[in-house]
C-alpha positions as CSV (number, residue, x, y, z in Angstrom):
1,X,0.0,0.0,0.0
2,X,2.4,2.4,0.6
3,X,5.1,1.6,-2.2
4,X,1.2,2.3,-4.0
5,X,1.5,5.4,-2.3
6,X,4.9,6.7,-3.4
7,X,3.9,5.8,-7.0
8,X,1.3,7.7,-7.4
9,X,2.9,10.9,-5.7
10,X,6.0,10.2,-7.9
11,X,3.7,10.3,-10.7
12,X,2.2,13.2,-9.6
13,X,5.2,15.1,-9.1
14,X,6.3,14.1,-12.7
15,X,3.3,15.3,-14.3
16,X,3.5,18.5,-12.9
17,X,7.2,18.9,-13.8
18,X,5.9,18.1,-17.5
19,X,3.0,20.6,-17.3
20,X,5.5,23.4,-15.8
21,X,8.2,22.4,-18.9
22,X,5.2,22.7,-21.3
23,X,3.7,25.9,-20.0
24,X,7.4,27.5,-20.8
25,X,7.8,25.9,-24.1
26,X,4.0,27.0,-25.0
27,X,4.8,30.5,-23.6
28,X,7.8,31.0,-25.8
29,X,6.3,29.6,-29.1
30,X,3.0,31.9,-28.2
31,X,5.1,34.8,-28.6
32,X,6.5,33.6,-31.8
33,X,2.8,33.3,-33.6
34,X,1.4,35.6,-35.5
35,X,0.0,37.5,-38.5
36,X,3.9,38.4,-38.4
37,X,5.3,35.3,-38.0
38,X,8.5,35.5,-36.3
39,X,9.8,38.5,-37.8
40,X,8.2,40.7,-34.8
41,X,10.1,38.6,-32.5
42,X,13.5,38.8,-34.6
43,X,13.7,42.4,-34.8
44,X,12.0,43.6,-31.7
45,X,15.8,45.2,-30.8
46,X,15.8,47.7,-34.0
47,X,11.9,47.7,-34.1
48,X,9.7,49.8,-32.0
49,X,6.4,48.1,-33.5
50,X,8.1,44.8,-33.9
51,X,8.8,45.4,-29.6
52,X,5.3,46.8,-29.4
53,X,3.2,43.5,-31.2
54,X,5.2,41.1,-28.3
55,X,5.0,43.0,-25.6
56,X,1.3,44.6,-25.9
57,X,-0.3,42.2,-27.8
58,X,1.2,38.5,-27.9
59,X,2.4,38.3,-24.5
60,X,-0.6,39.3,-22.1
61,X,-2.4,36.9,-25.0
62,X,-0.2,34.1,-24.1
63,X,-0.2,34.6,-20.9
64,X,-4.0,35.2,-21.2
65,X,-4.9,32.3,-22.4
66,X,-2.3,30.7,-19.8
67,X,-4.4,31.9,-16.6
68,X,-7.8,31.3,-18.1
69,X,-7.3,28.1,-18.9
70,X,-6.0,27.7,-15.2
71,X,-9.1,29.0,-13.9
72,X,-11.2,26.7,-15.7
73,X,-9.2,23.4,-15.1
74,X,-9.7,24.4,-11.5
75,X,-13.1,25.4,-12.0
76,X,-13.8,21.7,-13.5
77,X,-12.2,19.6,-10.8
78,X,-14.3,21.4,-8.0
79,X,-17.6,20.6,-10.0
80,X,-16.5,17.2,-10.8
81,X,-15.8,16.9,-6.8
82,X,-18.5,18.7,-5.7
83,X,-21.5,16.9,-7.8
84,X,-19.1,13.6,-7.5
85,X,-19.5,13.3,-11.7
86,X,-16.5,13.4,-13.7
87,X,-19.3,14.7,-16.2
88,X,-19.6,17.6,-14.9
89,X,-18.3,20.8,-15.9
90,X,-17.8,24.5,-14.6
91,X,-20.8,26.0,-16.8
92,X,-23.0,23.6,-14.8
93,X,-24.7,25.7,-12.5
94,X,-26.1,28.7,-15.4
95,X,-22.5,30.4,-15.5
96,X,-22.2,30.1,-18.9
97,X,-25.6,31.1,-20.3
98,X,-25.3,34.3,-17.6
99,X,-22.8,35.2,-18.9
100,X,-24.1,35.4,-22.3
101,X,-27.1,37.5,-21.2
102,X,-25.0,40.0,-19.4
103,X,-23.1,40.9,-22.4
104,X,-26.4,40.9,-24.8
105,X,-27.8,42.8,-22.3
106,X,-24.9,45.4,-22.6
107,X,-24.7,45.5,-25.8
108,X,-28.7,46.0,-26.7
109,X,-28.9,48.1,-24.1
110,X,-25.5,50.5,-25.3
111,X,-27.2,53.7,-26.8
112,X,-30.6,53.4,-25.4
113,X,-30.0,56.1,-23.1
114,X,-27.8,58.0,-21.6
115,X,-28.4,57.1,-18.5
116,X,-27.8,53.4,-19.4
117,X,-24.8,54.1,-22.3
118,X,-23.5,55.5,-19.3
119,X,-23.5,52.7,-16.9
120,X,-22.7,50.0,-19.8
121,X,-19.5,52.0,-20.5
122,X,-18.4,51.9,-16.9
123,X,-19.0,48.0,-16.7
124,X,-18.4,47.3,-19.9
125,X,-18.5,43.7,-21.8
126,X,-16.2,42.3,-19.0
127,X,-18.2,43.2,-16.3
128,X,-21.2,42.8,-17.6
129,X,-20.3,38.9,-18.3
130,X,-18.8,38.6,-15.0
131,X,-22.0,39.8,-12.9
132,X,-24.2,37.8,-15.7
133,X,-22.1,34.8,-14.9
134,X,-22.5,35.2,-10.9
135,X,-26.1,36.3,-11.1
136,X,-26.6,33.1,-12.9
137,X,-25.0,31.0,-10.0
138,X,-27.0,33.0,-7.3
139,X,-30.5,32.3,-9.2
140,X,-29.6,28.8,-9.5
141,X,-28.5,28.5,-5.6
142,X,-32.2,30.5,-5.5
143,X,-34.1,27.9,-7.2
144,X,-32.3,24.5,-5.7
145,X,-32.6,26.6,-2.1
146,X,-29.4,26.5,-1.0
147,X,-27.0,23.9,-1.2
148,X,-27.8,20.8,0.7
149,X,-29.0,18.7,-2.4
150,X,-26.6,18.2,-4.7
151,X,-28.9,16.5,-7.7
152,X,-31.3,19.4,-6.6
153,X,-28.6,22.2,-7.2
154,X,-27.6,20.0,-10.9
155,X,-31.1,20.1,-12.1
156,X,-31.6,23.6,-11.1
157,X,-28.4,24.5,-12.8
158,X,-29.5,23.1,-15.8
159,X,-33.1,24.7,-15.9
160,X,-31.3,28.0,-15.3
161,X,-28.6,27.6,-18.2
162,X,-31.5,26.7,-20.6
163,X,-33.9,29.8,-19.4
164,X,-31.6,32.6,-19.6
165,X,-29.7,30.8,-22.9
166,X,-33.4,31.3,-24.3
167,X,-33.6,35.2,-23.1
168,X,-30.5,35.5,-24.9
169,X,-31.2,34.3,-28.1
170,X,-34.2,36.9,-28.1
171,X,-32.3,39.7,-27.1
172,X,-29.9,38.3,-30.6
173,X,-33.6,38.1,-32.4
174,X,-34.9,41.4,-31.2
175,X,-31.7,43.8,-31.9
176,X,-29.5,41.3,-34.9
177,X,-27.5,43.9,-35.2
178,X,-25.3,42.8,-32.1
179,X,-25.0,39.5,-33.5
180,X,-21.7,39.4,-35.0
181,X,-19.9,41.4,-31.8
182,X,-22.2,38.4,-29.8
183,X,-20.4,35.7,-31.9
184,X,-16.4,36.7,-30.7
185,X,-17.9,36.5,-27.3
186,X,-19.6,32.7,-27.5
187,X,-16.9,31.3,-29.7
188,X,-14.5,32.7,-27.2
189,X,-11.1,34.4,-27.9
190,X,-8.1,35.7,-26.4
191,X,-7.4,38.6,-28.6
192,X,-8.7,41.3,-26.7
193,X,-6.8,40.3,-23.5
194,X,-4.9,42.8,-22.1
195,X,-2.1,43.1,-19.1
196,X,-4.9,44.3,-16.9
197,X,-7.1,41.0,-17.6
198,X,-3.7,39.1,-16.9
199,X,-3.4,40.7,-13.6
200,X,-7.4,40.3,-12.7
201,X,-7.1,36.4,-13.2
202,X,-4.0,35.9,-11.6
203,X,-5.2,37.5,-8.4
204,X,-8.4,35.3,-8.9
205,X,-6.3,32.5,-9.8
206,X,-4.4,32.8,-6.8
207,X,-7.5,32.9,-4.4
208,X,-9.3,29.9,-6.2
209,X,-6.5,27.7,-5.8
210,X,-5.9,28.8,-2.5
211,X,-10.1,28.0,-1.3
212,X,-9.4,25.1,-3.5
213,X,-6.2,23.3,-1.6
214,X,-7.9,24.4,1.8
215,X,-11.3,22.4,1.3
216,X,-10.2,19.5,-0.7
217,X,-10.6,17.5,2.3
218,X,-14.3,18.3,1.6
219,X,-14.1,17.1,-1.7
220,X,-12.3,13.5,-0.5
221,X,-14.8,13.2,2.1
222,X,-18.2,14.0,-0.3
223,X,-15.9,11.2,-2.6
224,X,-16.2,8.4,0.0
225,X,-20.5,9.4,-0.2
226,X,-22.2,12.2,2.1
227,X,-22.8,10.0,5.0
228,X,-19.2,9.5,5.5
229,X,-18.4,12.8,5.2
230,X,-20.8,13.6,7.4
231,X,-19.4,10.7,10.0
232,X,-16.0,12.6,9.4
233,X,-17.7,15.5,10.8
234,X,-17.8,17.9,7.8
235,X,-20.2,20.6,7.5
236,X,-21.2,20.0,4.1
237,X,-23.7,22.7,3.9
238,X,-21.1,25.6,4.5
239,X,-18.4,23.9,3.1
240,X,-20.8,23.2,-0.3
241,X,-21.6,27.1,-0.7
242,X,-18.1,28.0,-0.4
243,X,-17.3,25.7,-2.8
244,X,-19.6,26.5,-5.2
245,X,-18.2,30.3,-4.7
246,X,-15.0,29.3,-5.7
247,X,-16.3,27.4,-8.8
248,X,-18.4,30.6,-10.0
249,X,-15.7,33.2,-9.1
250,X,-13.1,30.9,-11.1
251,X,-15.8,30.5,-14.3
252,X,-16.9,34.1,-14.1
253,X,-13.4,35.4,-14.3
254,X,-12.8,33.4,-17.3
255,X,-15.5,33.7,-19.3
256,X,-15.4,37.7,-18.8
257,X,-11.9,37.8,-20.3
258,X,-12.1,35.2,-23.2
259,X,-15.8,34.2,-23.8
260,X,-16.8,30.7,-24.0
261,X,-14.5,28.1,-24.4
262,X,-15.5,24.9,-24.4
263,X,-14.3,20.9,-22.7
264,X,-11.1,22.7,-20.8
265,X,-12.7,22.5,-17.6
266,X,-14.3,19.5,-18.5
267,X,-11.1,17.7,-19.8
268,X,-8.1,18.9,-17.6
269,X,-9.0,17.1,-14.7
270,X,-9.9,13.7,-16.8
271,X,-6.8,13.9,-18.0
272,X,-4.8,14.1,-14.9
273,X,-6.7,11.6,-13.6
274,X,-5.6,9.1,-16.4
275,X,-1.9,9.5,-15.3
276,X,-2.6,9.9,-11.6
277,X,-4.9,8.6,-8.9
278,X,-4.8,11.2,-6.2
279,X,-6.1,13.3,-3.6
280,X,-8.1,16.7,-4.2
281,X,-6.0,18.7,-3.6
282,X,-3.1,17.4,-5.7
283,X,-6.2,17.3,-8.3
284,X,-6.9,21.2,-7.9
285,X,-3.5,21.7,-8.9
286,X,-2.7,19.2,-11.3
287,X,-6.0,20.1,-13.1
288,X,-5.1,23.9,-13.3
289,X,-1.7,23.5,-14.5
290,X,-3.1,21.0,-17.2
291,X,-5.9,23.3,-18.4
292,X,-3.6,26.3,-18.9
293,X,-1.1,24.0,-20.9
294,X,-4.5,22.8,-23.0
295,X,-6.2,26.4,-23.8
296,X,-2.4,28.1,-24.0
297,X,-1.8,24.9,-26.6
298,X,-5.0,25.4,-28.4
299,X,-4.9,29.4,-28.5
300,X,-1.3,29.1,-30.3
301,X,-2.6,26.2,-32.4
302,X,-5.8,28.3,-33.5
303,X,-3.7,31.7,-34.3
304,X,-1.3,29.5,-36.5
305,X,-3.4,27.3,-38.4
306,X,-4.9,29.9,-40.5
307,X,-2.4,32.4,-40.3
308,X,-2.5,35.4,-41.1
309,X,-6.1,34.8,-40.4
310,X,-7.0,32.7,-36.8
311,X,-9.3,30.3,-35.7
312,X,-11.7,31.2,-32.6
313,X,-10.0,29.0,-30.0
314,X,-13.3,28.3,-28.3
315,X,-14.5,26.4,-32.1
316,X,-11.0,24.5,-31.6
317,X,-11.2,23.3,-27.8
318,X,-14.4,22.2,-28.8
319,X,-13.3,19.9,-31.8
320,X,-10.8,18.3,-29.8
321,X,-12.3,17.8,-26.9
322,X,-15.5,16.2,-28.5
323,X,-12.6,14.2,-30.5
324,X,-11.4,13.4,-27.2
325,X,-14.3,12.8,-25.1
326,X,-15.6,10.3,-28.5
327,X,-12.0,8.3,-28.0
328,X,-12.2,7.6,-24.1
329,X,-16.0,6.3,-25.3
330,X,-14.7,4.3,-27.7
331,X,-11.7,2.6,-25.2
332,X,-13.7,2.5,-22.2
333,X,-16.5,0.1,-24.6
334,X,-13.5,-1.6,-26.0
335,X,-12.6,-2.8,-22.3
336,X,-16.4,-3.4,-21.4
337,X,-16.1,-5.7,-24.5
338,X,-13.1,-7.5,-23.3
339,X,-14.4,-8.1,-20.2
């Protein structure tokens, strides 16, 4: 048992090494892709715009790309803990479609008055997706009242999600001339992200993981079944909300800065989990590390694909991840087979 043990924590320790040696490569060729190629990154010594496209523009993209992706790897191993479903993913609880309203809701609102052009320029799109995303999580919380039923809180999730996805696509129907602005937003991107959206998700990063690590003793107790954990003397009900706080500060952060972008949550911590069998909070920060290496991966892949033109990254997690999720299908009824 406890040679078991070391195994899987030297395993653990390898596949973070990996994910750090990754994250540099992927941060150095980020900086090397674009419409440009690497002639902005060959001359950025004799060239003040050559200096300018790396520094204001590819870097906080990279790096961008980078922390969202950590916040939604994160994001997807609390939800797969907390609803104990490695199904589950951080636009569960009405995140995702909140999000989406908030920024419909900014932008058919924008110009309607002053009093309201003024208070959507002073939120702006990123704000306006944040609160839409947390608003979303509150109203579900709302509907399941409280926390105490998990299946209660999923299904309520899920009515949310499709209600306000619907008032969305009216808003699109009733003002189409938002629609193409809408688009960038739901096929997600990293183009507009800036040093100040860097420095936003790293401080949210950094509190996430934190609330993560300290109650993923939660999360291995809710993994042996709630009457255990409760035997353990847990207060699930407290320690539930707070989690669910982290998972739609985490989401919400993300999806303000880059949109939608699909399966990262959903895949990092599956993917960890097929290397190593481990405790939660190893998971937390396995998950994060592997879901910035997957959206930095794919936000490179997507800008150099097409280049000059790009790809919205959000279209490409989604394509692989389907690809992905469709492949562990197909192995886990190959072994079913077997058996």
């Amino acid at each position: 048992m406890i040679a078991k043990h070391e195994v899987q924590h030297r395993r653990a320790r390898l596949l973070a090494v990996g994910l750090l040696l990754a994250t540099a490569a992927l941060l150095a060729l980020g900086v090397s892709v674009g419409s440009t190629g690497f002639d902005s990154l060959l001359n950025m010594r004799e060239d003040a715009q050559a200096r300018q496209i790396v520094w204001e523009i590819r870097l906080p993209r990279t790096a961008g790309a980078w922390l969202a992706g950590a916040l939604l790897g994160l994001a997807g191993s609390v939800a797969q803990g907390l609803f104990r479903n490695p199904l589950a993913d951080p636009y569960l609880l009405g995140s995702a479609s909140g999000a989406s309203l908030g920024v419909a809701l900014a932008m058919a609102l924008f110009g309607v008055s002053p009093l309201a052009t003024h208070w959507m320029a002073r939120i702006g799109l990123t704000g306006a997706a944040f609160l839409g995303a947390v608003a979303a999580v509150l109203l579900t919380l709302l509907l399941a009242k409280g926390v105490q039923h998990t299946l209660r809180l999923l299904l309520a999730g899920v009515v949310v999600g499709v209600v306000l996805g619907a008032m969305s696509s009216l808003i699109l129907l009733m003002t189409p001339d938002i629609m193409q602005a809408m688009q960038s937003f739901m096929l997600g991107s990293t183009a507009f992200v800036g040093w100040t959206a860097c420095a936003v998700m790293a401080l949210m990063l950094l509190l996430t993981v934190a609330a993560g690590w300290l109650m993923s003793h939660v999360l291995d107790g809710l993994a042996l079944g709630e009457s255990t954990a409760q035997s353990l003397g847990l207060k699930l009900p407290q320690m539930r909300a707070a989690l669910v706080a982290v998972l739609a500060l985490a989401t919400g952060t993300a999806v303000a800065q880059t949109g939608l972008i699909a399966f990262v949550g959903l895949a990092a911590p599956h993917l960890v989990r097929s290397v190593v069998k481990t405790t939660h909070g190893r998971l937390i920060m396995l998950s994060s590390l592997m879901g910035a290496v997957l959206l930095t991966a794919a936000d490179t892949l997507a800008r150099w694909l097409v280049a000059p033109q790009e790809l919205p990254v959000g279209v490409l997690t989604a394509v692989l991840g389907g690809g992905y999720l469709l492949w562990l299908m197909h192995r886990r009824n190959g072994r079913e087979a077997g058996l």
